[in-house]
C-alpha positions in Angstrom: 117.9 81.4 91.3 115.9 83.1 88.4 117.8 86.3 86.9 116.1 89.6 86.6 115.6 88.5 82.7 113.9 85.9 83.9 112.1 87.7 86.1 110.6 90.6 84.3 109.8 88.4 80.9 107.9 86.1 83.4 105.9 89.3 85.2 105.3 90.5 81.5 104.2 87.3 80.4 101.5 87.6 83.0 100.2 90.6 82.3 99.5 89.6 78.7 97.1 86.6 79.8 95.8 88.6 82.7 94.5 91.3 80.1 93.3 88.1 78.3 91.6 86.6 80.4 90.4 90.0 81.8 91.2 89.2 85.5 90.8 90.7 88.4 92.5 91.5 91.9 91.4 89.1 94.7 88.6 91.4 97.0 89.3 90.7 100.8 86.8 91.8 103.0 87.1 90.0 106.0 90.0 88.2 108.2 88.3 85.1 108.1 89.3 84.9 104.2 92.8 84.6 105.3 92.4 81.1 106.8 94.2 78.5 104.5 96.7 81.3 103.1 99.3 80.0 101.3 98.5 79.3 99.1 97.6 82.9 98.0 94.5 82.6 96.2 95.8 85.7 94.3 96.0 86.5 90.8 99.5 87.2 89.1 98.5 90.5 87.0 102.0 91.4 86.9 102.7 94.5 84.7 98.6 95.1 84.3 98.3 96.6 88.2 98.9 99.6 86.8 95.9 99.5 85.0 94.5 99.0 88.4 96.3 101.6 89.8 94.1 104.4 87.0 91.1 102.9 88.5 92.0 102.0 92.3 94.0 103.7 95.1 96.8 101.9 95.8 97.6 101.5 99.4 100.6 99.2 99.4 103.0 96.6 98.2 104.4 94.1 100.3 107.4 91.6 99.6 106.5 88.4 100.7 107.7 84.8 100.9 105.7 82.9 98.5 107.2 79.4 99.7 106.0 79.3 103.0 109.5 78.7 104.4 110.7 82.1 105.4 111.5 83.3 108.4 110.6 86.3 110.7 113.7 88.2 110.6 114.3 88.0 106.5 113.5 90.9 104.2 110.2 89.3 103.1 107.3 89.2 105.1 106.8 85.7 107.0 102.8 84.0 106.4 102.1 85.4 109.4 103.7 88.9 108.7 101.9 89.3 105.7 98.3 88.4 107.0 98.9 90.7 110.2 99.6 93.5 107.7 96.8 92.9 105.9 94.7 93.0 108.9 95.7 96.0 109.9 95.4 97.4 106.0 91.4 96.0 106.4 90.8 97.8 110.1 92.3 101.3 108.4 91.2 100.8 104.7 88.2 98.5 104.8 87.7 96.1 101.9 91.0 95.5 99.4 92.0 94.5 96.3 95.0 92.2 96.0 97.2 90.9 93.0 100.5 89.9 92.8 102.3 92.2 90.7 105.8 90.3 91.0 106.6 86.9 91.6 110.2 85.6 91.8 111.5 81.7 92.6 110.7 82.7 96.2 109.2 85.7 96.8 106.4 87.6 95.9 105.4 91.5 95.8 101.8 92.1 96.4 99.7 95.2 95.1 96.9 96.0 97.5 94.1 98.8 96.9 91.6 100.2 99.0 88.5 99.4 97.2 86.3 102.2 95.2 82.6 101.8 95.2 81.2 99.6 94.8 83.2 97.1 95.5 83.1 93.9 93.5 85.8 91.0 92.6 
């Protein structure tokens, strides 16, 4: 299991090439994008969503499992846990923005915003 060292210098690590590369949270606008998830076709911004958060309102982050194993009744949201979360989130907010802002060995916290206007990947 990865230590928080780890953890954080890998999280920072992203940031750096996700400023780079000038990347960009994931728009979901429909359910139907969720078919296939995992894998999360998500970019790992990691310390740069909060330069999301000056131009976004964030909504929420969820803990996830990023290895598709985990179950129901564990801290992290299951597959299925996750995308009925973000099902509701679309049905209350409309379109989102997602990034992972975390990742550990297993798990995975995901920044979501409610997109400004307009909104555009």
């Amino acid at each position: 299991m990865w230590g928080l060292e780890t953890i954080r210098k890998i999280n920072h690590e992203a940031a750096v090439k996700a400023r780079e590369a000038s990347l960009e949270p994931t728009v979901l606008e429909s359910e139907e994008q969720l078919e296939g998830w995992p894998p999360f076709p998500l970019p790992h911004l990691g310390d740069a969503c909060a330069d999301i958060d000056g131009e976004e309102e964030r909504v929420e982050t969820l803990f996830v499992d990023s290895s598709g194993l985990g179950a129901d009744d564990e801290p992290a949201l299951s597959i299925n846990q996750f995308k009925d979360q973000l099902k509701s989130l679309l049905e209350e907010h409309g379109p989102l923005k997602l990034a992972i802002e975390d990742q550990g060995q297993f798990q995975v916290y995901i920044a979501i915003w409610k997109c400004g206007v307009p909104c555009g990947s």
